[in-house]
C-alpha positions in Angstrom: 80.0 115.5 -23.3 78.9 118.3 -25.9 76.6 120.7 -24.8 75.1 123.1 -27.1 71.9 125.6 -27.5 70.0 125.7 -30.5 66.5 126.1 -32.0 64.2 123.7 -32.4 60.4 124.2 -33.7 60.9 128.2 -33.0 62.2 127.8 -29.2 65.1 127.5 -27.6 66.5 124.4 -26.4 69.7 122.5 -25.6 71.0 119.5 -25.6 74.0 117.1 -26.6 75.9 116.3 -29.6 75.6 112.3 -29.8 77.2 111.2 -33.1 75.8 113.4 -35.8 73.0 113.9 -33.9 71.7 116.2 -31.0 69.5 114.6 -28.4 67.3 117.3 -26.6 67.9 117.2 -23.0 66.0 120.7 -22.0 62.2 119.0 -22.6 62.9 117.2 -19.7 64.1 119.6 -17.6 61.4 122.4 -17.2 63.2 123.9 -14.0 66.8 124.5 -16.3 65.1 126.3 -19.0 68.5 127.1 -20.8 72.5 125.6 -20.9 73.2 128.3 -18.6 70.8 126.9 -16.0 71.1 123.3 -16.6 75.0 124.1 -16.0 73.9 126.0 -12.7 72.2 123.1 -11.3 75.2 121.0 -11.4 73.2 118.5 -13.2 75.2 118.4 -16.2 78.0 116.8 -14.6 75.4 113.9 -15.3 74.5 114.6 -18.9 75.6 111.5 -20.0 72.8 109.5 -18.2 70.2 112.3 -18.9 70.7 111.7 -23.0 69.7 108.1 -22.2 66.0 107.7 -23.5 65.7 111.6 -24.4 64.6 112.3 -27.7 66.8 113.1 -30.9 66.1 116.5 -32.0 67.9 116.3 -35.9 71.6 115.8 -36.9 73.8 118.3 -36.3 74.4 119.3 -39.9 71.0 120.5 -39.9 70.1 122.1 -37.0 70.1 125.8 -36.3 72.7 126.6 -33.6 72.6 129.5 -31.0 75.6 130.4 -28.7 76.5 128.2 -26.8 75.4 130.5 -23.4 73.2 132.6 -25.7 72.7 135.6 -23.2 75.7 135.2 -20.7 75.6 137.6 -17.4 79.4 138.1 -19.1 81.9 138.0 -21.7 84.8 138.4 -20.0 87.5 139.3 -22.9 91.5 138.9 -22.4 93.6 141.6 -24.7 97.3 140.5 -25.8 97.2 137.2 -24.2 99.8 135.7 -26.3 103.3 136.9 -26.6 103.3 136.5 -30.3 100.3 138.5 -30.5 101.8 141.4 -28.0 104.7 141.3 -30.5 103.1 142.0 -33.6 100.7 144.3 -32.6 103.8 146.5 -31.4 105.9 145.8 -34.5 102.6 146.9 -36.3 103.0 150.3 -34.6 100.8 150.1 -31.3 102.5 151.2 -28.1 101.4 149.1 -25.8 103.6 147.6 -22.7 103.1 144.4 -21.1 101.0 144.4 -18.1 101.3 142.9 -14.8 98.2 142.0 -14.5 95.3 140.6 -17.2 93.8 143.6 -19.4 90.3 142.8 -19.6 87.5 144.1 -21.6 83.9 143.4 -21.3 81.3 141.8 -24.7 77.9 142.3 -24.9 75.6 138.8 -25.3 74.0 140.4 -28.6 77.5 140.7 -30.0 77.4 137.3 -30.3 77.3 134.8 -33.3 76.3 131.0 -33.3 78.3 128.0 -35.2 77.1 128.7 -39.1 75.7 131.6 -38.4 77.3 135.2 -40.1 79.7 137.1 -38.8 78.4 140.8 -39.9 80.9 143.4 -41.2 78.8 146.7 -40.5 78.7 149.0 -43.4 81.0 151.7 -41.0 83.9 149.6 -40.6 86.1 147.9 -43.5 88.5 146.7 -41.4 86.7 143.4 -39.7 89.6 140.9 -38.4 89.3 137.7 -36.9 91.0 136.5 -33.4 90.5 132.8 -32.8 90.4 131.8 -29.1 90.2 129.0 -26.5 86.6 130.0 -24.4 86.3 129.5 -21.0 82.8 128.8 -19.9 81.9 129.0 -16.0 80.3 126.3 -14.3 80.0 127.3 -9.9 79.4 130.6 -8.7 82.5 132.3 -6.9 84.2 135.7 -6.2 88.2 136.1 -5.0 89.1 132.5 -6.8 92.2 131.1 -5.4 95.2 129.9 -8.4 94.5 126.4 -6.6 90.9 126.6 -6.8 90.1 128.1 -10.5 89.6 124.9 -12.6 87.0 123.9 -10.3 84.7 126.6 -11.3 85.2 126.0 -14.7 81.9 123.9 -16.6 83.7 123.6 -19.9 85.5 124.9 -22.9 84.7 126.2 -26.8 85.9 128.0 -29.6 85.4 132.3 -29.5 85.8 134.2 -32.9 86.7 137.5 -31.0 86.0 139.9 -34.3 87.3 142.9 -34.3 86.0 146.2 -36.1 89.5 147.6 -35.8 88.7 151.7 -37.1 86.3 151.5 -33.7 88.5 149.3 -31.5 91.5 152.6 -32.5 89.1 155.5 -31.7 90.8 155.3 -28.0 92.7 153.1 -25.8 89.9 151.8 -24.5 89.2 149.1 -26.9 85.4 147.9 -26.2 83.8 149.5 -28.9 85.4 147.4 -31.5 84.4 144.5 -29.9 80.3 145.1 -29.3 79.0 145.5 -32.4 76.1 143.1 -33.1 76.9 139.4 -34.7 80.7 139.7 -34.4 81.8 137.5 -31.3 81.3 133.8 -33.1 80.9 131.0 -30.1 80.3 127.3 -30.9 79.7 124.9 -32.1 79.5 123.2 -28.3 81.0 123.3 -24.9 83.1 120.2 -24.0 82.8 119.7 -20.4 86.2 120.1 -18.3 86.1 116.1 -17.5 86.8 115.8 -21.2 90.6 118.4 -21.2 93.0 118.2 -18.6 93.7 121.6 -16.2 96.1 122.9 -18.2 97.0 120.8 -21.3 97.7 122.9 -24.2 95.7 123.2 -26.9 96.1 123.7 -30.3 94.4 126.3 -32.2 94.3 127.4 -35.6 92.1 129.8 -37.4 91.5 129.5 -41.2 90.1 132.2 -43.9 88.6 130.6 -47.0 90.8 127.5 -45.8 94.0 129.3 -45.5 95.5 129.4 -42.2 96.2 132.6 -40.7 96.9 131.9 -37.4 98.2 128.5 -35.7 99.4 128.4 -32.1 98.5 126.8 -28.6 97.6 127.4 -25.6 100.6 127.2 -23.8 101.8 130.0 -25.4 99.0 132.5 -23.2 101.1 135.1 -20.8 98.1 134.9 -18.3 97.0 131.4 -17.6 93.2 129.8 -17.1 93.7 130.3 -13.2 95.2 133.6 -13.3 91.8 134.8 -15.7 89.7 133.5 -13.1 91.3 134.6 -10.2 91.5 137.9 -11.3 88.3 138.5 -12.8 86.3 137.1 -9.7 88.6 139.5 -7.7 86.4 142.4 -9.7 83.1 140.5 -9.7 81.7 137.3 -8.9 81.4 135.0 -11.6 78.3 132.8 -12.4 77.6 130.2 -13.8 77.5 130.3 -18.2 80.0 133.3 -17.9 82.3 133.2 -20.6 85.8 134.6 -20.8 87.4 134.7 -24.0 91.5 133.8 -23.0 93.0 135.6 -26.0 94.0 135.4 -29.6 97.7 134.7 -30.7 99.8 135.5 -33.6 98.3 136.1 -37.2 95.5 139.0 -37.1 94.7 140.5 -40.3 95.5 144.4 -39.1 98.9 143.6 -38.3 99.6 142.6 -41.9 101.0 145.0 -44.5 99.2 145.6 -46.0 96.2 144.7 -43.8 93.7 141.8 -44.8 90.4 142.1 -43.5 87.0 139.6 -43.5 84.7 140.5 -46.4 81.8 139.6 -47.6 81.6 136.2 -48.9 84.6 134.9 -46.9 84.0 131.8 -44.7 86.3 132.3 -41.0 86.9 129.0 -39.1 88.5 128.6 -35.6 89.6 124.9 -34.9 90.8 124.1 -31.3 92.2 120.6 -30.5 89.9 118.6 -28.3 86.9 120.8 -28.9 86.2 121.1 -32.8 85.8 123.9 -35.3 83.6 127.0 -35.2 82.4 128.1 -38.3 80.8 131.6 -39.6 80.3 133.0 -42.9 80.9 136.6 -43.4 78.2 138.9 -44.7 78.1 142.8 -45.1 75.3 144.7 -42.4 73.9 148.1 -42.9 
């Protein structure tokens, strides 16, 4: 199934994507409020009997899409994922090394963007980049994870935008601050639950600017697996259901580039992941 939030009549809802349609499944469900709660219930390992009957809310084309977890407990970001990626970025001039374990960094839920909705490019940065990624979204509650264990805890998977307001990300090593700037993480359109993608079949993923491709890779190609994500970041903290972690961009960002290409206003950013669909943001200027 696809799961996704969005607004209908001025309040949140979710529900599922059923053809071009989306069939509301939270006005029936006053005790799962949100996506994050219905997921925490366990009940939507049942969604597709809960769409039967429920009313259709509008095709997708014209609906007005939120995050899919609008206001995770956490964003859980992986940095240099891909060995492509670690490549560049060190043939760009970065001295980075490769770490034994995961570098993580943690988002914000209000630097997030829904499918169709802008990307903003604040007015102190002209450096915006784009970093299309596989998202991981949490689906039962655990802490210390086992390998073996990790794909149970996972509820589904979407497509992350994980923009980057490079000049901020470079004031220090610590990289957060590019990353949390309002309406820069894009996440959408849906979640597709884990019954519909294998543990560990590769996906492919390709992010477009204005229709040209920029990056194209899969993920196979990540240096720190699904498992290995999960295990270590419920070694930190536990994780909860309608946590996201972003897994990591590969080859292909703009700053890398010589000379650089950034996101400007006007430009339309697209993230396609095979299995899952295509996210989709416009990019606008912000004060």
């Amino acid at each position: 199934m696809k799961l996704l939030s969005y607004l209908h009549e001025g309040h949140e809802s979710y529900g599922a994507a059923v053809g071009d349609s989306v069939v509301n499944l939270s006005r029936a469900r006053p005790r799962e409020p949100a996506l994050a709660d219905y997921i925490a219930s366990g009940a939507y390992l049942q969604a597709a009997e809960h769409v039967k009957g429920q009313p259709v809310d509008g095709k997708l084309a014209d609906i007005h899409y939120l995050p899919v977890i609008p206001r995770p407990e956490k964003i859980v970001c992986a940095v240099r994922n891909y060995m492509d990626h670690h490549q560049e970025v060190v043939a760009a001039g970065m001295h980075r090394e490769l770490s034994e374990k995961p570098p993580i960094f943690l988002r914000v839920w209000r630097s997030q963007t829904a499918h169709n909705q802008p990307i903003v490019n604040p007015s102190v940065s002209d450096s915006m980049d784009w970093e299309g990624e596989l998202a991981v979204i949490i689906g039962k509650p655990g802490r210390n994870i086992p390998l073996d264990k990790a794909y149970d805890h996972v509820a589904g998977y979407s497509c992350y935008n994980d923009a980057s307001v490079r000049e901020w990300q470079f004031h220090a090593k610590q990289i957060a601050s590019g990353k949390n700037f309002e309406a820069t993480g894009g996440f959408g359109p849906w979640m597709v639950t884990a019954d519909e993608i294998a543990p560990g079949r590769q996906l492919k993923l390709e992010t477009r600017l204005n229709g040209v491709v920029e990056q194209s890779s899969h993920t196979g190609n990540m240096i720190f697996d699904i498992p290995t994500l999960i295990n270590y970041a419920s070694t930190i903290f536990t994780l909860v259901p309608g946590d996201v972690i972003a897994t990591g961009t590969p080859a292909g960002v703009g700053w890398s580039r010589k000379p650089p290409k950034v996101m400007r206003d006007g430009d339309v950013v697209e993230v396609e992941i095979e299995g899952i669909g295509t996210l989709r943001n416009p990019v606008v200027a912000g004060d």
